[in-house]
C-alpha positions as CSV (number, residue, x, y, z in Angstrom):
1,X,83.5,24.1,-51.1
2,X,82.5,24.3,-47.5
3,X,80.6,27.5,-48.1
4,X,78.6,25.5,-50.9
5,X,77.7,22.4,-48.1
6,X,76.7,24.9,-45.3
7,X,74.4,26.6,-48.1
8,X,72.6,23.5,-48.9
9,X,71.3,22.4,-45.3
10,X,67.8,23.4,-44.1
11,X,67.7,25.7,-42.2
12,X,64.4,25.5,-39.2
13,X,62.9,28.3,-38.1
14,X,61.4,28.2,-34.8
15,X,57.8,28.8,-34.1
16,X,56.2,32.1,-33.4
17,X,53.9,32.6,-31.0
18,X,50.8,32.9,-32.9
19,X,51.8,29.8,-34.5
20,X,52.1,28.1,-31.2
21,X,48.9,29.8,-29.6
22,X,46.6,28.8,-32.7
23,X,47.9,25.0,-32.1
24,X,46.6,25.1,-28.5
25,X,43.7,26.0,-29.2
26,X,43.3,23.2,-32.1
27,X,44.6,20.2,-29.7
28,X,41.8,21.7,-27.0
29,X,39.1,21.6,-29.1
30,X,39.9,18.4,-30.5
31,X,39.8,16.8,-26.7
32,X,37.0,18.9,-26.1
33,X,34.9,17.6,-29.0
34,X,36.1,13.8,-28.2
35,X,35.1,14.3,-25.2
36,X,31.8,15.1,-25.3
37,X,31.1,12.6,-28.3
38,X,33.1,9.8,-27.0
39,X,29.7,9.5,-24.1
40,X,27.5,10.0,-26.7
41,X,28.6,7.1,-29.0
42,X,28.5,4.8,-26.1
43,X,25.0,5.7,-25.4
44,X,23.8,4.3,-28.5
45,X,25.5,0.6,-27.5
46,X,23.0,-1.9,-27.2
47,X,22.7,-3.4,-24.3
48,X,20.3,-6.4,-23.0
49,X,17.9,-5.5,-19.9
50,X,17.5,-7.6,-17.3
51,X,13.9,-8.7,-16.0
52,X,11.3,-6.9,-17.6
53,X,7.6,-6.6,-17.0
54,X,5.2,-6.3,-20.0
55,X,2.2,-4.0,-20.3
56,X,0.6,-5.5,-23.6
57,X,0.5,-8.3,-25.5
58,X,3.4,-8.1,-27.2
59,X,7.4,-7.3,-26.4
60,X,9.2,-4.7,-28.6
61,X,13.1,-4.2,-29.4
62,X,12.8,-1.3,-26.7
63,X,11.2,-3.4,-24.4
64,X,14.1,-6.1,-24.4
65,X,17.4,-4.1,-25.4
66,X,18.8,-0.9,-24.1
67,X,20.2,2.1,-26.8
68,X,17.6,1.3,-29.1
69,X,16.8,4.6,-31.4
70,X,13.0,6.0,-30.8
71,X,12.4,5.1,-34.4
72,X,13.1,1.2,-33.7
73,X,12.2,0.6,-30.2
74,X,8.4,-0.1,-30.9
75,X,9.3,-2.8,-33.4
76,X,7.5,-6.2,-31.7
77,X,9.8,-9.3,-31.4
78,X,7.3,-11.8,-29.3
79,X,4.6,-12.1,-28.0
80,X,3.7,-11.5,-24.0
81,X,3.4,-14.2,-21.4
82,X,-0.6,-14.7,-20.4
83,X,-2.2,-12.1,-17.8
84,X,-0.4,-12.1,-14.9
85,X,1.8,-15.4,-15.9
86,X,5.6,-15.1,-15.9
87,X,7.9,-16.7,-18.9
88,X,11.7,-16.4,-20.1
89,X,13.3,-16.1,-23.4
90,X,16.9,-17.2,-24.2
91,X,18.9,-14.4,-25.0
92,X,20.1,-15.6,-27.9
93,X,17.1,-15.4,-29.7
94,X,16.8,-11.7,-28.7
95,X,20.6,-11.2,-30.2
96,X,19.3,-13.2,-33.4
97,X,16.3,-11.1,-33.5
98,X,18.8,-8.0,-33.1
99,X,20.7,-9.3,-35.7
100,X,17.8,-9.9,-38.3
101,X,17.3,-6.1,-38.0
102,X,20.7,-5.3,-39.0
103,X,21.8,-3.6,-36.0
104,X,25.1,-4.2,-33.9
105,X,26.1,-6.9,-31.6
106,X,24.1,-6.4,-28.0
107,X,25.7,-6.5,-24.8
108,X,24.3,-9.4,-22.6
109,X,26.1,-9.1,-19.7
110,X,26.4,-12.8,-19.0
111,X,23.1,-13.6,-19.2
112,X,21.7,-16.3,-20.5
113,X,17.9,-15.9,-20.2
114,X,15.5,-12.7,-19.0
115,X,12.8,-13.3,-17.3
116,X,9.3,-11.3,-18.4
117,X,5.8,-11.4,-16.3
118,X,2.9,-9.5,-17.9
119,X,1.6,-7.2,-15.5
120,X,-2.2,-7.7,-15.0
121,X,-4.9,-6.4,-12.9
122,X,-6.7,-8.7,-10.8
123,X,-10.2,-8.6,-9.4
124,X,-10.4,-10.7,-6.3
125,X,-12.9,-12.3,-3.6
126,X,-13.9,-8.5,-2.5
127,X,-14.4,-6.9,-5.6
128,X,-16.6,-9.5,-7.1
129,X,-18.5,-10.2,-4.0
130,X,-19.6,-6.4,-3.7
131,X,-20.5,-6.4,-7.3
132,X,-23.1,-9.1,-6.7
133,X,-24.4,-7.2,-3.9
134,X,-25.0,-4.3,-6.2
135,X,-26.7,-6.6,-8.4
136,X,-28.8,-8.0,-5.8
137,X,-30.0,-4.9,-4.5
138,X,-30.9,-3.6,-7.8
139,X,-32.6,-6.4,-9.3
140,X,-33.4,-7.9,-5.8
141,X,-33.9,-5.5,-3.6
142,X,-31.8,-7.6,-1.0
143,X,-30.3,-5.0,1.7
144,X,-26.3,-5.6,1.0
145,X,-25.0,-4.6,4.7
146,X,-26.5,-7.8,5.8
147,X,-25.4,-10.2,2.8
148,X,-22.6,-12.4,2.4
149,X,-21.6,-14.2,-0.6
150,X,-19.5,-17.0,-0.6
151,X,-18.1,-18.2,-4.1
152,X,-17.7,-21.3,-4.9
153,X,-14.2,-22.5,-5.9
154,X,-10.8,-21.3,-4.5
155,X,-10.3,-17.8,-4.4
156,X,-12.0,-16.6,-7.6
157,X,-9.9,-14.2,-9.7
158,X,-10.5,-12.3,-12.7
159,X,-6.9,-11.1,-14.4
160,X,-7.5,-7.9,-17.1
161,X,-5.4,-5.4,-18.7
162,X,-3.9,-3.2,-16.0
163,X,-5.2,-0.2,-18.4
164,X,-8.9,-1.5,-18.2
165,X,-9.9,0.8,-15.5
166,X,-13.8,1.3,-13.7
167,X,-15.6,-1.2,-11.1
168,X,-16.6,-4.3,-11.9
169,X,-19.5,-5.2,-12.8
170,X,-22.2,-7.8,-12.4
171,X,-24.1,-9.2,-15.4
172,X,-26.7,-11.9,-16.1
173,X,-27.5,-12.2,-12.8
174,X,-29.5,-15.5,-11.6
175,X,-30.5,-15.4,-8.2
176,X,-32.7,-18.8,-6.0
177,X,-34.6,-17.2,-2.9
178,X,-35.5,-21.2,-2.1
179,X,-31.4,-22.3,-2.4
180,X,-29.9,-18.8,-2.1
181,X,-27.8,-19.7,-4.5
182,X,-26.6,-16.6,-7.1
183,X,-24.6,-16.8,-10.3
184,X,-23.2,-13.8,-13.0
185,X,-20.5,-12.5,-15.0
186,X,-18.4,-10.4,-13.8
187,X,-17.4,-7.9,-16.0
188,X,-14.4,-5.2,-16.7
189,X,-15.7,-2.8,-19.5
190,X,-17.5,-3.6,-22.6
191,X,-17.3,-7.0,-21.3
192,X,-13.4,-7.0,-22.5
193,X,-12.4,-9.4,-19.1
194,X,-15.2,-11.7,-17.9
195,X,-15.4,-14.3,-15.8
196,X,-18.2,-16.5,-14.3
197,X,-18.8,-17.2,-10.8
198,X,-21.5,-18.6,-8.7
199,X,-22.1,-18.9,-4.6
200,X,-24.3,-18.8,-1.8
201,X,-26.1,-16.0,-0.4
202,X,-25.8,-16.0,3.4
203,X,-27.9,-13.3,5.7
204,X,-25.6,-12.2,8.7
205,X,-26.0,-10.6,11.6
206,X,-24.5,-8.4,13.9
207,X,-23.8,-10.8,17.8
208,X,-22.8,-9.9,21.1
209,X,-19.1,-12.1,21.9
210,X,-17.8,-12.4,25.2
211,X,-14.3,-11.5,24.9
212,X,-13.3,-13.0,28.0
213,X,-14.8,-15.4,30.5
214,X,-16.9,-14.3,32.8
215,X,-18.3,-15.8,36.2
216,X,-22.2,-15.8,37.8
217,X,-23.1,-12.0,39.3
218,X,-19.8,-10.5,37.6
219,X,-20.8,-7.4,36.2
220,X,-20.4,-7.2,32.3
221,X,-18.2,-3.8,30.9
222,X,-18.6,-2.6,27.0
223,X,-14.4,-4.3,27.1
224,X,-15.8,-7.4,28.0
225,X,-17.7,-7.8,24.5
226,X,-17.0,-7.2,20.8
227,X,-19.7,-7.5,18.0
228,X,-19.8,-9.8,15.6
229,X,-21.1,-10.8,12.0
230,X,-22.4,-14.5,11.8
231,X,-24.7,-16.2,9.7
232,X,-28.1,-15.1,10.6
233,X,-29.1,-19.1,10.3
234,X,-26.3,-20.3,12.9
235,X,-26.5,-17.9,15.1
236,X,-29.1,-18.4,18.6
237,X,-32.8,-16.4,17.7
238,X,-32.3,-14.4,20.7
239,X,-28.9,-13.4,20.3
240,X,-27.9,-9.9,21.7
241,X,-26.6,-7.6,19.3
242,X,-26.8,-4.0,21.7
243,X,-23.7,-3.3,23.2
244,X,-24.8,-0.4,25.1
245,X,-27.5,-2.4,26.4
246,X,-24.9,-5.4,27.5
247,X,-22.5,-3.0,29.3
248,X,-23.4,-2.5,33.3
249,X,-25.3,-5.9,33.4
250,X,-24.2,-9.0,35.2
251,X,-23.7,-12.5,34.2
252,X,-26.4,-14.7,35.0
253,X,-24.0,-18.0,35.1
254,X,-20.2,-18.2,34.2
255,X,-20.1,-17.9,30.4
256,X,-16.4,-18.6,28.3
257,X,-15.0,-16.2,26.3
258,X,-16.4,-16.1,23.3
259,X,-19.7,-17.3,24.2
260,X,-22.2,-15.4,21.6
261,X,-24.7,-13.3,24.5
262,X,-27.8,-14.6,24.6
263,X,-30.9,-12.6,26.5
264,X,-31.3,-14.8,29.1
265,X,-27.5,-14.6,30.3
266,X,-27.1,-11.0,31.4
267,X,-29.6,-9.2,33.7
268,X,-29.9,-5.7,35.4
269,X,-28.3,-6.1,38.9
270,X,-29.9,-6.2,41.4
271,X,-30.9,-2.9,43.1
272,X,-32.5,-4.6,46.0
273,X,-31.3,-7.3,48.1
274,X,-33.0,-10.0,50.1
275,X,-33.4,-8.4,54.0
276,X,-31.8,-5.2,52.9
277,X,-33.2,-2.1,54.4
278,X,-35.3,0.1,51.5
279,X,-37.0,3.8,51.3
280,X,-40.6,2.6,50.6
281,X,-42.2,5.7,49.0
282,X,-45.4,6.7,48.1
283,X,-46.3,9.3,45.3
284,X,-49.9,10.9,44.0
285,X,-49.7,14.4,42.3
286,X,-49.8,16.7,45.8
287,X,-48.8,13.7,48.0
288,X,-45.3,12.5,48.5
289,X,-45.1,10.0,51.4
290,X,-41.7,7.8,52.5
291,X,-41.4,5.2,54.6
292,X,-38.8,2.6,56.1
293,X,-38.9,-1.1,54.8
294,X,-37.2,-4.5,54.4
295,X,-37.3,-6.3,51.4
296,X,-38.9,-9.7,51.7
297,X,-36.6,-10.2,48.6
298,X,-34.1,-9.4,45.7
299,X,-35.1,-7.4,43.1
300,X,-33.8,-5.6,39.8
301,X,-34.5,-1.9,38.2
302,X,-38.9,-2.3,37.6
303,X,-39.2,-6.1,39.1
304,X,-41.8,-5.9,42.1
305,X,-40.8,-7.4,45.1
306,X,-42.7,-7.9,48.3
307,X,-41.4,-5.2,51.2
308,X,-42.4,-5.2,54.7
309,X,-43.1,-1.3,56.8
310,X,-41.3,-1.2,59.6
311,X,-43.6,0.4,61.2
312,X,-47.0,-0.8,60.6
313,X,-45.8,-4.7,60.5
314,X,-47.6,-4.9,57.2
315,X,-46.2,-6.4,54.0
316,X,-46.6,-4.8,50.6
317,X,-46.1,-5.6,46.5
318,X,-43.5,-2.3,45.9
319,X,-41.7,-1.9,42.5
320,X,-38.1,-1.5,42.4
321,X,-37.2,2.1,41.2
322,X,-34.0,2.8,42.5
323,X,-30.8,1.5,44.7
324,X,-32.4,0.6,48.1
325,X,-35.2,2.3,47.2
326,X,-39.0,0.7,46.1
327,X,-42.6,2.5,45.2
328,X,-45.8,1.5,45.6
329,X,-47.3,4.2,43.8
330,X,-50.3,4.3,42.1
331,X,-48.0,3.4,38.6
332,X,-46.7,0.5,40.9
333,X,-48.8,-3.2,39.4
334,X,-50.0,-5.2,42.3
335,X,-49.9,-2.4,44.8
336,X,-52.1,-3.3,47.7
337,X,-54.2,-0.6,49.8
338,X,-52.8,1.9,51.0
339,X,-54.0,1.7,54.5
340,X,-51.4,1.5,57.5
341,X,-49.3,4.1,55.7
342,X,-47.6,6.2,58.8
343,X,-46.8,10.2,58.6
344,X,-44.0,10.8,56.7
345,X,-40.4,10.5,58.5
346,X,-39.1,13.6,59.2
């Protein structure tokens, strides 16, 4: 009987190992495939994106959502805030909208709302005051470096698709040469962003500013002075505008800074002073005569001052030429006679 019961058990058999080899290299492959699908499935969760900026007028599944396939991303949901305006929408009417498609649930994050701005480009001050120069100066002929426009209104601004590329453009222009008043469109392409804008044509000038104060007889460096534009009709009709011209001169009373230069308040300095001891010299093609003086009194580069010779006791009209120095050529204007002129000094 006993052999019988030990002849019915089961008898196991233990693994080879080729058995146990081949069922390795299952369980790895199994691991490796979940492992590399496992990142791929969680791609395709949906997920909501925060803030967004829209390019067109309307917002797509793909614009709003995350994990979207390429074949249902475009599909438009609502429509775009105004150029350049921001808006929100609740997220609940983007998971309902998700929903109506018949795709899975969307991951919010804990948002409740998203905030979308439609991107624009904008056209400011600048850009529409130099494309009413253009216009000017084509249908004008008004010289745009000396033109300023100021629009009426604050700030003028034309918004347009940020793809609507090219200048802008000036059309239906009206310019007043009595009021100097202008008015246009200004245009993005085939007129596809306009906006109307109107102003005042102002003719400016280029001005010599004092950029610090100065006092009487202080001589005047190109530092000391900046140029300015101003309003041709505000600014004094014999304004300075030469810088170069300024520099080395010397302030004919104290002036503040940012006094606008006029002609009369700089001068050469002067190369002659009253009693100062001068060269008095005399020059004809073939005859070059000099002489010591005394000037009578002060006098700049080409003023004529009255001299005295030293050594004749007689007073002469001499023109300044140089530093302590004074001709009374034939080219100098009220030059007396020459007679009384010593020998040259030696």
């Amino acid at each position: 009987m006993l052999a019988l019961a030990d002849q019915r058990q089961p008898r196991v058999a233990p693994l080879s190992v080729g058995v146990l080899g081949r069922l390795t290299a299952t369980l790895i492959a199994l691991a490796a495939i979940g492992y590399f699908t496992l990142p791929a499935f969680a791609a395709d969760a949906l997920r909501l994106r925060g803030d967004v900026t829209a390019r067109g007028d309307v917002l797509t599944l793909g614009d709003l959502v995350e994990g979207a396939g390429t074949g249902i991303a475009g599909k438009p949901l609502f429509r775009a805030p105004a150029l350049g305006a921001t808006g929100t929408i609740q997220s609940r009417r983007i998971l309902d909208a998700v929903a109506a498609l018949g795709l899975g649930p969307v991951e919010t994050g804990g948002r409740v709302q998203i905030a979308v701005q439609r991107a624009a480009r904008r056209v400011g001050a600048p850009e529409i005051e130099a494309a009413l120069k253009r216009a000017l100066e084509t249908g004008q002929g008004l010289d745009p470096r000396v033109l300023s426009i100021r629009l009426d209104g604050e700030t003028p601004t034309l918004l347009a698709p940020v793809d609507l590329n090219g200048a802008a453009a000036a059309l239906d222009v009206v310019y007043e040469p009595r009021s100097r008043r202008v008015s246009g469109l200004i245009s993005l392409g085939e007129r596809q962003a306009s906006l109307r804008v109107s102003g005042l044509v102002v003719e400016m000038r280029e001005v010599a500013v004092l950029a610090r104060a100065v006092k009487s007889g202080e001589p005047i460096t190109s530092a000391d002075v900046t140029l300015e534009r101003r309003p041709r009709e505000g600014s004094p009709p014999d304004a300075q505008g030469n810088l170069a011209a300024i520099a080395g001169e010397v302030a004919q009373r104290t002036l503040a800074a940012g006094t606008v230069l006029r002609m009369s308040d700089t001068a050469p300095p002067e190369l002659v002073g009253r009693g100062e001891a001068v060269t008095i010299v005399y020059e004809t093609p073939g005859v070059s005569l000099s002489m010591r003086g005394q000037a009578n009194e002060a006098g700049r580069l080409g003023s004529t001052v009255s001299v005295l010779n030293v050594a004749s006791k007689k007073t002469l009209q001499a023109v300044v030429v140089g530093a302590a120095r004074v001709s009374v050529g034939p080219a100098a204007p009220q030059r007396q006679a020459s007679a009384g002129l010593p020998a040259p000094i030696r």
